[in-house]
N, C-alpha and C positions, 0 to 999 in steps of 0.2 A: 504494500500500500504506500502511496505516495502523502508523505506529510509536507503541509505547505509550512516552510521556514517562518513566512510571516505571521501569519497567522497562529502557530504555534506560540510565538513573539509576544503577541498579543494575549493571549488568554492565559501568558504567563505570567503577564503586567499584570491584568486585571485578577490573578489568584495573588500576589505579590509574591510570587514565587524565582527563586532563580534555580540555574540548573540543581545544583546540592540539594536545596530542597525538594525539587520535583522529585529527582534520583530516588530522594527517603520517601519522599511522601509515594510514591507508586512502588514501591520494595523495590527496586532496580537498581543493579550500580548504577554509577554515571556516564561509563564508557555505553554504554547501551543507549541514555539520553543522550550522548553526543555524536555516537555513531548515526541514532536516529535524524536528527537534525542535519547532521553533514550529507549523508548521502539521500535525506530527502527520503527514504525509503525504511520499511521495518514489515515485520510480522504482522497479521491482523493483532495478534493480544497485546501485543505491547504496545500497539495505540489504544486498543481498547483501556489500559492500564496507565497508560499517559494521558486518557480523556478522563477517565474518573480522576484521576489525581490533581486535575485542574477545575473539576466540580463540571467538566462540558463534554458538550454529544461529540461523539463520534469525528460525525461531519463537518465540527466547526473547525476541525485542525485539519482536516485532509483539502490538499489541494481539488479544484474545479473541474 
């Protein structure tokens, strides 16, 4: 699944979240959030696991 950068961006402002915390707050290292973000790309669960840990759907962090 393709994660949009910006938008991930975004919903990380509005949770006041930076990566460390996203990391802890989804049980995930960080090389997993950063891997995700760099290559734009992940598994479906671990966006599903990056969407709950920002309190948002799915679709709001996946590119158009």
């Amino acid at each position: 699944m393709k994660i949009s950068k910006k938008k991930l961006e975004i919903a990380m402002a509005r949770a006041k979240l930076n990566r460390n915390e996203l990391a802890e707050k989804a049980e995930m290292p960080l090389p997993t959030i950063c891997t995700a973000t760099r290559r734009e790309s992940c598994k479906p669960g671990t966006v599903g696991r990056i969407a709950d840990a920002l309190g948002v759907d799915v679709t709001e962090i996946l590119e158009d």
